[in-house]
N, C-alpha and C positions, 0 to 999 in steps of 0.2 A: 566074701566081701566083693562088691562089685568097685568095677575102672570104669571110669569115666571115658567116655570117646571124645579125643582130641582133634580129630580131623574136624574141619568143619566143609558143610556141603558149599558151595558155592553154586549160587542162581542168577543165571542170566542166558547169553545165548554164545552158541559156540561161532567160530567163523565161520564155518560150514552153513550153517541156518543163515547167516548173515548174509552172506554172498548169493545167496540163493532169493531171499526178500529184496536185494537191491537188482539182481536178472529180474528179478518178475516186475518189480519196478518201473524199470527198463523197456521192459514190450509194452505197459499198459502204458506207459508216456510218447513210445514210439507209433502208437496207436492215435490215443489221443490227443495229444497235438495237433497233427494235422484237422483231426476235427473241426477242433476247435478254430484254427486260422481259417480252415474252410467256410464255419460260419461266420465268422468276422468278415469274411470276403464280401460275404453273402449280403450281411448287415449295410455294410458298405456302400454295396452297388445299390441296393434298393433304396437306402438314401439320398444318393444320388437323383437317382433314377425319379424317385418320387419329387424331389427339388425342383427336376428336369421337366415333369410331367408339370407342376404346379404353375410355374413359369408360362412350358408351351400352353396349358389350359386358358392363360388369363390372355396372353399374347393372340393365342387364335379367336378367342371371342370376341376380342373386343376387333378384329380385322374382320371378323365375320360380317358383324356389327354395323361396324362403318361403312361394308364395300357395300348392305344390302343396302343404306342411304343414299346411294347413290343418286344427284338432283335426277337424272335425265339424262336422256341418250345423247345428248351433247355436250356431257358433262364430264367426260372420260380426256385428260391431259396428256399420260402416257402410260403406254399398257404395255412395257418389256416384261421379259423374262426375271429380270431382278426388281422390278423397280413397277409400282402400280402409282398413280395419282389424279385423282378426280376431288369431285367437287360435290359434297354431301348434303341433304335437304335445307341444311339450314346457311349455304354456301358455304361451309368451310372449308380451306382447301387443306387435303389428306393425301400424304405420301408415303407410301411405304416403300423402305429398300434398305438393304446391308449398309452399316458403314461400320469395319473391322469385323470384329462380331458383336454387335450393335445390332440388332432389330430396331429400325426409328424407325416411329412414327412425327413427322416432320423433324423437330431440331430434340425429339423427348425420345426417351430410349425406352422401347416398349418391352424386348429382353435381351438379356446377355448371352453368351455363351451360344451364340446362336454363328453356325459356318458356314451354312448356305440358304438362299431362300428361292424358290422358283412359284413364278405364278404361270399359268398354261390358261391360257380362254379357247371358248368354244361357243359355236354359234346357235344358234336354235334346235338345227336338225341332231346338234352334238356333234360338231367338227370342228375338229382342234382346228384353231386360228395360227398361222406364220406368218408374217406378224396380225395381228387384228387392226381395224380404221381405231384409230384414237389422233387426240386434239379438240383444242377447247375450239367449239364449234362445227364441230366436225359429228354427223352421226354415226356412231360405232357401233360394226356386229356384235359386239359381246354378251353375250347372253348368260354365258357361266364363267365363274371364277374356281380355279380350284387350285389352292393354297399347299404348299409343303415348305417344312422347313429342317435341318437339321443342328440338333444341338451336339457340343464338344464337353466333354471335362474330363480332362486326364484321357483314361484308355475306354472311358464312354462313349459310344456317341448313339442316340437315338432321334430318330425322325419322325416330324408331325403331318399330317396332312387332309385335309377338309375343302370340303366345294362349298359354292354360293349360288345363288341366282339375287342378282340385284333385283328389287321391287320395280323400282321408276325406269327399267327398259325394259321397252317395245311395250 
């Protein structure tokens, strides 16, 4: 006659195996994690960055723009290191300078986020100006303009920067 076997098997996983899937667990999260934040970072900055780029791109054009309108060599009001303002073909008067971080163009805010802005002129031969002739009536050296500025956000900061040669001088 045969007996029946009572034991029954039991399937699953011992603690041993267990502890052992949740170590390896462990190093492949301690791995990639950081990863992962790394490329978030990454994401991040270049959003920013490209925000940033988007901004300085539309900001400098349109100062390229206007500075090359320039009416005439006596058309230049003042030519500081923060602050440009003259008087473009069609008399407009255009001022560009900081107020906060404010890029204006006269009382309109061309971009934000913006920390410093420096303009440097230079004369024919290419000699930086200290200070240059400027005033409405006054004929000024300035022959070239060459623009920088730089933008802030959070632990950002990148800087723009492009030259000119106005048309209507000299």
């Amino acid at each position: 006659m045969k007996t029946k076997d009572t034991t029954r098997k039991v399937k699953g996983f011992t603690i041993i195996e267990s502890i052992l899937v949740i170590a390896i667990l462990g190093i492949v999260a301690s791995i990639g994690v950081p990863l992962i934040l790394s490329a978030s970072d990454a994401i991040s900055f270049l959003t920013v960055r490209n925000d940033m780029a988007q901004s300085a791109d539309v900001a400098m054009s349109r100062m390229l723009n206007d500075i090359r309108r320039i009416r005439d060599d006596v058309s230049v009001d003042t030519a500081a290191a923060s602050q440009f303002r003259f008087f473009d073909t069609d008399d407009t008067d255009i001022n560009y300078y900081l107020n906060s971080n404010n890029l204006m163009r006269g009382s309109n805010i061309l971009a934000s986020g913006v920390n410093s802005i420096i303009f440097i002129y230079y004369d024919e031969a290419g000699s930086q100006l200290s200070p240059p002739i400027a005033g409405i009536g006054t004929q000024t050296d300035i022959y070239r303009v060459k623009i920088t500025f730089v933008f802030n956000s959070g632990s950002y900061t990148f800087s723009y920067q492009s030259q000119v040669e106005p048309r209507n001088l000299r």
